[in-house]
C-alpha positions, 0 to 999 in steps of 0.5 A: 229797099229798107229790109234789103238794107238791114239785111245787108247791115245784119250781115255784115254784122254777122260777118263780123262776130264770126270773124272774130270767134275764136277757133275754140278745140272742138273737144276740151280735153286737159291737152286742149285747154292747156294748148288753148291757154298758150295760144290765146292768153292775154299775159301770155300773148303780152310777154310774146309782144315783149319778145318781138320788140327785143328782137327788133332791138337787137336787129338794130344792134347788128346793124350798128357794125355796119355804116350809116348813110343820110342825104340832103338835098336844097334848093333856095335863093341867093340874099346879099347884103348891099348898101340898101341892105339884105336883098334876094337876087332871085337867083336860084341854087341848090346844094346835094350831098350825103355822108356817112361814117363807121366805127371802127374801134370802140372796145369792142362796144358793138359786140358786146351790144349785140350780145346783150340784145341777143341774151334779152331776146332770150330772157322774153322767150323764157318769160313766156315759157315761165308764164305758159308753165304756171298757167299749166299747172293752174289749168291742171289744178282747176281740171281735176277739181272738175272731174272730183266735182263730177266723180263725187255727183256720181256717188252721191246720186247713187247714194240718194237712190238708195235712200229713197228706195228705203223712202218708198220701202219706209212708206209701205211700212208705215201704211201698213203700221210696221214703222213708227213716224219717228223712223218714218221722218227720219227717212224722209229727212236723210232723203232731204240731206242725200238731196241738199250733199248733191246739190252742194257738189252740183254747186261747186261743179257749176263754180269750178267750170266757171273758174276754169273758163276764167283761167282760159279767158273764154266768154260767160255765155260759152257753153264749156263742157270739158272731156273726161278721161277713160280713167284716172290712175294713182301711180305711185312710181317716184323718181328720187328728191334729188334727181328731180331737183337736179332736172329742174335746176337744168331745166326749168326757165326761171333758173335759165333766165338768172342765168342768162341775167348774170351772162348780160349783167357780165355784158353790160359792165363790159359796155360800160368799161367801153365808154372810158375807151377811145372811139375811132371812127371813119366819116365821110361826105360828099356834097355839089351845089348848084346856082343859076346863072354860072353856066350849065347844071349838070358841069356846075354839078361836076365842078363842085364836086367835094368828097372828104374822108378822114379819121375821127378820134373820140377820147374821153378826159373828164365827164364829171364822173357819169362813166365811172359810176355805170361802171361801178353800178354795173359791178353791182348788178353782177352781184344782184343778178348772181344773189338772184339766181341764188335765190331762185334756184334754192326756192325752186329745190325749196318747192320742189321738196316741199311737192314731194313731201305732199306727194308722198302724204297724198299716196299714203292717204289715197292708200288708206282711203282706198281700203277705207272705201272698199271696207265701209262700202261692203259694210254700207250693202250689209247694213242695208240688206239687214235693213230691209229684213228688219234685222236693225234699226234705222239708227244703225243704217244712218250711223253706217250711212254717214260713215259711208258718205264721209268715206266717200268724200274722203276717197275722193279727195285723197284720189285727186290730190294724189293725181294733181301732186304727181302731175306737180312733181313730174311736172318739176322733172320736166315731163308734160301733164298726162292725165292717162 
């Protein structure tokens, strides 16, 4: 009965963890993590909820043009004051009505709150689109050191075997007395260097998942392995500075938002010149009681029937300033909210030269890397070829080495930076990151 039990809480349990794991892709290609991001992340999903109760405000907002409608219902007992004081009777009675009221003029009061509702709404929207983009390009970022780190393991893993076959060639030369010990160590410790270059880029590639699992918020024990492309191309095609600031500043939701900013801050003066106007609303009620003892309920009902309906005039003399200073505070919101999007549209031409001018730089040192690369590889196969017929000296195969490994690393590095600052400055323009 005991193992039955268990068995059944293990379950459950089980149950329950799976219930709660996250439909992870079930291959994390750039295109899946970004898509994971925008679904799953928890800022993101944060400023979602933001926008749903936006929304539900100005689901109230609409409903505000419309009456309202309240009901009561008492029920108690009569207490007269006689000369031995307040008494009860014990008479039972009771009292139903309900009322409602409209407005009908306001300044316009009503629209002007929905519209304000209704541009908020929007802002959230554009809040998370905002959000999703800067997690986009951080995703982005943090993919392409990955692959860097693994393109660069390659390299390097050739390069140490090619260090430890003139190892084992060295050995031989040494056995057989054809090589001083000097040379020898010197082998053995360019083997020792080749290893400590590999393990240090095994290192970072370690370091740099780690960093991208933290960006998609997955869990430490998550064995997380992300797919790498057939093939990373350099385009070197530029769309001019000013078309791509002219798409941005159409496009881009930071700007959309202080748009829409100054549109409510328009809005919300207008809200506020209405609060100095007379409120003319329409109100109504209708109530009956009941008492025990006056005859019979449903004709006492009837008989005490009351329904009043009028017209209700608000008009607003003296407030010890209180609508006056909205009125100006809203003035100066206008203002802000038009120096904000001042800024941020200069900001966003500001990041977006300074993404083409590092673009550019990231092409002209991918262009001299790439031809550095190809002449210090041919150079590196000669180096050694000579090497092995005795041609030269160890010195001058580890001068060529070195030079060959920084090439290495320098081609790399100018490879992947030129592909993440396209991706950036496309991104500005408005297309999606496509690494194909």
């Amino acid at each position: 009965m005991k193992r039955r039990f268990f068995f059944l809480i293990f379950s459950l349990i089980t149950l329950e963890i799976f219930a709660q794991t996250p439909n992870y892709p079930t291959q994390w290609t750039l295109d899946n993590c970004i898509e994971y991001a925008k679904e799953n992340n928890i800022s993101i999903n944060s400023l979602r909820l933001s926008k749903n109760s936006a929304q539900q405000d100005l689901l109230q907002a609409k409903e505000a043009k419309y009456p309202n409608l309240s009901g009561t219902v008492s029920q108690g007992l009569f207490a007269l004051n006689g000369n031995n004081g307040l008494h009860a009777t014990g008479v039972q009675s009771q009292n139903i009505g309900a009322n409602s009221s409209m407005t009908l003029y306001h300044a316009n009061y009503i629209n002007n709150n929905e519209a304000s509702k209704n541009l908020l709404v929007q802002m959230a929207d554009l809040s998370v689109q905002e959000s999703e983009n800067n997690i986009t390009l951080s995703i982005t970022q943090a993919y392409l050191s990955i692959l860097m780190n693994q393109e660069n393991i390659v390299s390097l893993e050739n390069v140490l075997k090619t260090t430890q076959t003139q190892l084992k060639q060295g050995d031989q030369l040494y056995k057989a007395g054809s090589l001083s010990k000097l040379n020898y160590l010197q082998i053995q410790s360019q083997v020792a260097q080749d290893q400590y270059n590999l393990t240090s880029t095994q290192n970072n590639l370690r370091t740099n998942i780690v960093n991208l699992k933290q960006i998609l918020q997955l869990p430490s024990n998550y064995d997380f392995q992300i797919v790498k492309p057939d093939s990373i191309i350099v385009d070197n095609q530029l769309k001019s500075l000013q078309e791509v600031q002219n798409l941005a500043q159409n496009q881009r939701p930071e700007v959309k938002y202080g748009e829409l900013s100054v549109e409510n801050s328009n809005t919300n003066l207008k809200m506020a010149q209405a609060s100095i106007q007379p409120t003319l609303s329409v109100t109504g009620n209708i109530s009956t009681n009941y008492s025990n003892g006056n005859g019979n309920y449903f004709n006492q009902l009837g008989n005490n029937f009351y329904m009043p309906i009028g017209l209700s005039l608000g008009i607003p003399i003296y407030n010890n300033r209180i609508y006056k200073t909205q009125i100006e505070k809203s003035k100066i919101a206008i203002e802000q909210a038009n120096l904000d999007l001042q800024n941020t549209r200069t900001v966003l031409n500001q990041q977006i030269e300074q993404s083409y001018i590092n673009l550019q730089n990231a092409l002209a040192q991918y262009d001299s890397a790439s031809k550095q690369m190809d002449i210090s590889k041919q150079s590196y196969d000669i180096v050694n070829a000579q090497m092995k017929i005795g041609s030269i000296d160890y010195v001058q195969l580890q001068q060529q080495r070195l030079v060959y490994i920084q090439v290495i690393q320098n081609y790399l590095q100018a490879k992947y930076t030129a592909v993440l600052n396209k991706q950036i400055y496309e991104f500005y323009a408005g297309n999606p990151i496509n690494l194909k």
